[in-house]
C-alpha positions in Angstrom: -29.6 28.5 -16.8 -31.7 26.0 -15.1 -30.4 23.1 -16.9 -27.0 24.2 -15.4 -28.5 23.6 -11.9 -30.4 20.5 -13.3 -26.6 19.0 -14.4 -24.9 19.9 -10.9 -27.9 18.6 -8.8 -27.3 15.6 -11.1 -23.3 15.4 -10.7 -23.6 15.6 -6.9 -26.1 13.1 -7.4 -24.5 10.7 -9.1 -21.4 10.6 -7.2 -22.5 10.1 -3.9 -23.6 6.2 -5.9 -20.4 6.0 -7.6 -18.2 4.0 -5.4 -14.5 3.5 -6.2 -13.4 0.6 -7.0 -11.6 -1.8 -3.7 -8.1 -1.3 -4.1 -5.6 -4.0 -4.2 -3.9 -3.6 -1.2 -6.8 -2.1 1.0 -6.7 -0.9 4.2 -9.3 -1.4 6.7 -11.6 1.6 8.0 -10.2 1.8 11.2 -6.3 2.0 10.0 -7.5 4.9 7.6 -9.0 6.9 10.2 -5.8 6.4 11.7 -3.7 7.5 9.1 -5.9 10.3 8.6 -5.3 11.2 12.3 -1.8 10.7 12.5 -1.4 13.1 9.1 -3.8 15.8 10.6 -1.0 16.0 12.9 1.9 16.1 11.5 0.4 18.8 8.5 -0.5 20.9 12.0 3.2 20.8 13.4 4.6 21.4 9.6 2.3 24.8 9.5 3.3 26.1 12.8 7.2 25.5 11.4 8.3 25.3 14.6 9.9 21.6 13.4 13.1 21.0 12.4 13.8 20.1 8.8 15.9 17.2 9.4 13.1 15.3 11.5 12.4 12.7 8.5 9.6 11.4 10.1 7.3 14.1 9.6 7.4 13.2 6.0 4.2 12.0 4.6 6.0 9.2 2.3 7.8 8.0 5.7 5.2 8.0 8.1 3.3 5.9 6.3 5.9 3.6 5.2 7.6 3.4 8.6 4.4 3.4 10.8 1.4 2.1 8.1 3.6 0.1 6.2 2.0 1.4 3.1 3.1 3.6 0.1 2.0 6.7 -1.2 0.1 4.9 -4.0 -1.4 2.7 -1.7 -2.7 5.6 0.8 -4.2 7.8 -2.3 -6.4 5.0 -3.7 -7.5 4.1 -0.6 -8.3 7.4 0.4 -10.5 8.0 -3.1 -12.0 4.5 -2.4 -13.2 5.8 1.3 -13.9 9.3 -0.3 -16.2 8.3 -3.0 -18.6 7.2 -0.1 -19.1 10.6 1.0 -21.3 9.5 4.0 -18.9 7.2 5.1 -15.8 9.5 4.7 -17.8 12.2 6.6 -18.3 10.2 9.4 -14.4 8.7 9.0 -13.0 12.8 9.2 -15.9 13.2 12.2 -14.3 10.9 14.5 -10.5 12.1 13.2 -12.2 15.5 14.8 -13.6 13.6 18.2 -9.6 12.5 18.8 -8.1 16.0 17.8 -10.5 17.8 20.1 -10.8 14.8 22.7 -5.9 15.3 22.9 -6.6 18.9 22.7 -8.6 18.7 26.0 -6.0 16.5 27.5 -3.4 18.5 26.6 -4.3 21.7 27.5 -3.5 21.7 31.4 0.0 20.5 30.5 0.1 23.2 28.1 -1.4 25.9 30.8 1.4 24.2 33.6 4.6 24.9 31.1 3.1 28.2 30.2 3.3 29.0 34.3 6.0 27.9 34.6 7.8 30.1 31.8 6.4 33.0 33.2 7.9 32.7 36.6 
């Protein structure tokens, strides 16, 4: 039993060093947090299902080929390039949490004002 907890204190160890490899087409730091962002979102509106189907631009695949102008491929190995540096990709989904919470704060008084309003 220990050298169970021996081999997963030496897993977690040894992937926090192993770093992807660059991908081909990379994407800077900035862009991914981004991208990261922008999907946050539109996997929130999908799981309220208050969207309508035929809006193709909540669609993973398009949103990043319309606005990113990046494929699918492109987006997954640069996301396990970022990911395999756990403290960087920690720090990357931090600040995708400082936006969220920094619109949500901006939002909410226009939410609170349509609210009113539908009450009246």
């Amino acid at each position: 039993m220990k050298y169970i907890g021996l081999l997963v204190v030496l897993f977690f160890m040894s992937c926090d060093r192993h770093e992807a490899p660059k991908p081909k087409v990379f994407v800077e730091e900035n862009i991914m947090i981004d991208i990261m962002y922008d999907l946050t979102i539109v996997q929130a509106i999908k799981s309220t299902g208050e969207y309508v189907l035929a809006d193709s631009s909540l669609e993973v695949k398009n949103l990043l080929r319309d606005k990113y102008k990046i494929d699918e491929k492109t987006w997954i190995a640069n996301n396990k390039y970022y990911a395999s540096n756990l403290k960087k990709y920690n720090a990357m989904i931090a600040e995708v949490h400082q936006r969220l919470e920094k619109q949500k704060l901006e939002m909410e008084p226009k939410v609170k004002k349509v609210e009113d309003k539908s009450k009246k």
